[in-house]
C-alpha positions in Angstrom: 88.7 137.1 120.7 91.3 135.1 122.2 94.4 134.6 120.3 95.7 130.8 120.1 98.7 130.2 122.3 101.3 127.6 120.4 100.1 124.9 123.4 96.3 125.4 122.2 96.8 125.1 118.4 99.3 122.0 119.3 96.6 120.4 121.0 94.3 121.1 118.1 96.2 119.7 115.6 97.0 116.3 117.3 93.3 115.8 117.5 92.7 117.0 114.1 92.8 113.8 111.6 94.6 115.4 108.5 94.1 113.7 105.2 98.0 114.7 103.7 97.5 112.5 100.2 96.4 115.9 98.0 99.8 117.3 100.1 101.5 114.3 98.6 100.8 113.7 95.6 100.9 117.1 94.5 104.3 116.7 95.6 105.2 113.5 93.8 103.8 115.0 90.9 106.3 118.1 90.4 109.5 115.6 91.4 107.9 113.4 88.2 107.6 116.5 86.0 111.1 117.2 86.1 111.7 114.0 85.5 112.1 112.4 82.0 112.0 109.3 82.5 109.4 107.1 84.4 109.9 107.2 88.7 109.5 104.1 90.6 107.3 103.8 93.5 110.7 103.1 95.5 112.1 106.3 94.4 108.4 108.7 94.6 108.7 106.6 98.2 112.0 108.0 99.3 111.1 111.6 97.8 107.9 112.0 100.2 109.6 110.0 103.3 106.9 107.1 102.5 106.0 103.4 101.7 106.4 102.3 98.1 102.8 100.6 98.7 101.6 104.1 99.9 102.4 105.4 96.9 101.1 102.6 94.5 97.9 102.5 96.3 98.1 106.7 95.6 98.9 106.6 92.6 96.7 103.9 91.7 93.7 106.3 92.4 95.3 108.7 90.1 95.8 106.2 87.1 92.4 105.4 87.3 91.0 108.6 86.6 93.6 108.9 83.6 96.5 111.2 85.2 98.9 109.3 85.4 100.3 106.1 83.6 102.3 103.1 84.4 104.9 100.9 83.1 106.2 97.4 84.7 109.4 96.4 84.3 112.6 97.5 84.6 112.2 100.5 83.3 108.8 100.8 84.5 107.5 103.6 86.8 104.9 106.4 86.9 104.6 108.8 84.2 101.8 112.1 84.3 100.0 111.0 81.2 98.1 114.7 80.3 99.7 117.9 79.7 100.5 119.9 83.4 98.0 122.7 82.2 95.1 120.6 82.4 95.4 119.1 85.9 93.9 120.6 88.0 93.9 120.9 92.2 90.2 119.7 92.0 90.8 117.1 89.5 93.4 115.6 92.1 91.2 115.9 94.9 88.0 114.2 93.4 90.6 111.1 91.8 91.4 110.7 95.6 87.9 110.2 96.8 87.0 113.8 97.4 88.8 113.4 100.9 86.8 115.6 103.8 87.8 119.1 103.5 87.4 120.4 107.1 88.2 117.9 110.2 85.8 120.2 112.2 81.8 118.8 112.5 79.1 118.8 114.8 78.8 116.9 118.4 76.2 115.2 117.9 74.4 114.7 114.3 71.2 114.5 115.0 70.3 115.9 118.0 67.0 116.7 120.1 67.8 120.3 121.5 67.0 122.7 119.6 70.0 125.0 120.7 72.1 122.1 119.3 70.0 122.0 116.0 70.6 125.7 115.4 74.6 125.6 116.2 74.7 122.4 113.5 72.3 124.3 111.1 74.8 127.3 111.2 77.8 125.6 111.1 77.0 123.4 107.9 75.7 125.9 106.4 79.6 127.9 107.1 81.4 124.6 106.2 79.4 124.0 103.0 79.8 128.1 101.9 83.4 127.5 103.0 84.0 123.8 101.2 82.5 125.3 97.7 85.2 128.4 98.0 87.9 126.4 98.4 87.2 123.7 95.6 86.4 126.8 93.4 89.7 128.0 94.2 91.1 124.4 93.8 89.4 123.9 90.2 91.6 127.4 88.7 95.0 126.4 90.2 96.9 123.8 87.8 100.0 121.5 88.1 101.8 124.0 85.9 101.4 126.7 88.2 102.5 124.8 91.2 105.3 124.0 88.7 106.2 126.7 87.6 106.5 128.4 91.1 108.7 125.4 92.3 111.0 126.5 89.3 111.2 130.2 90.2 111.9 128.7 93.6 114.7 126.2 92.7 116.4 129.2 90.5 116.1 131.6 93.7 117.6 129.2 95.9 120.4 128.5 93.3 121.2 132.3 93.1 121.2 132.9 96.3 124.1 130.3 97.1 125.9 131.8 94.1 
């Protein structure tokens, strides 16, 4: 098997459309966990190099299936409104539409020749096998862990310059 060359896996990504929002807002998430006080969309904005409206639209999605809370006004912002333990990868993923999981598919969708019927065949049926491993794996990892690893982390980092 031929091993892929920085050029090739380059070229693969930059054709790949990647869906980075379960990237994101996992990411918002922990910088609004170690905060006590509501964040703004400005301020989530700056934190993930992004739009204010990129992140109310985002976090809009999250509200909506009952993560996450909002307040208007000056001191208004975002707030996660359940407890870290019980959010889950999954959870996140399904409140953002249940975004395609692999960028990968078939040539054609419904095609004629049969040798093209039995490469689709075999490769949803990988995808699919693939897909329900990965949102099993998604459902048993929570917000706390993530947090909790950013913490051990953070207090590596700050012994280290010590």
């Amino acid at each position: 098997m031929r091993s892929l060359t920085k050029q090739l896996l380059r070229n693969i990504i930059s054709y790949m459309n990647r869906d980075s929002r379960l990237s994101s807002v996992l990411h918002a998430l922990l910088h609004m966990a170690e905060h006590e006080a509501p964040m703004t969309s400005e301020a989530l904005a700056q934190c993930l190099g992004t739009n204010p409206v990129v992140v109310r639209r985002t976090m809009g999605l999250l509200r909506e299936a009952g993560l996450v809370t909002s307040d208007r006004g000056h001191a208004g912002g975002w707030r996660i409104a359940i407890d870290l333990k019980t959010i889950t990868l999954r959870q996140l993923h399904e409140a953002l539409g249940v975004p395609t999981i692999f960028a990968v598919g078939s040539r054609n969708e419904n095609p004629q020749c049969l040798v093209e019927q039995s490469v689709n065949a075999t490769l949803d049926s990988a995808f699919a096998e693939a897909e329900a491993l990965l949102l099993l794996r998604f459902h048993n990892i929570t917000l706390a862990e993530l947090a909790a690893d950013f913490t051990r982390r953070k207090a590596a980092r700050l012994l280290a310059r010590n």
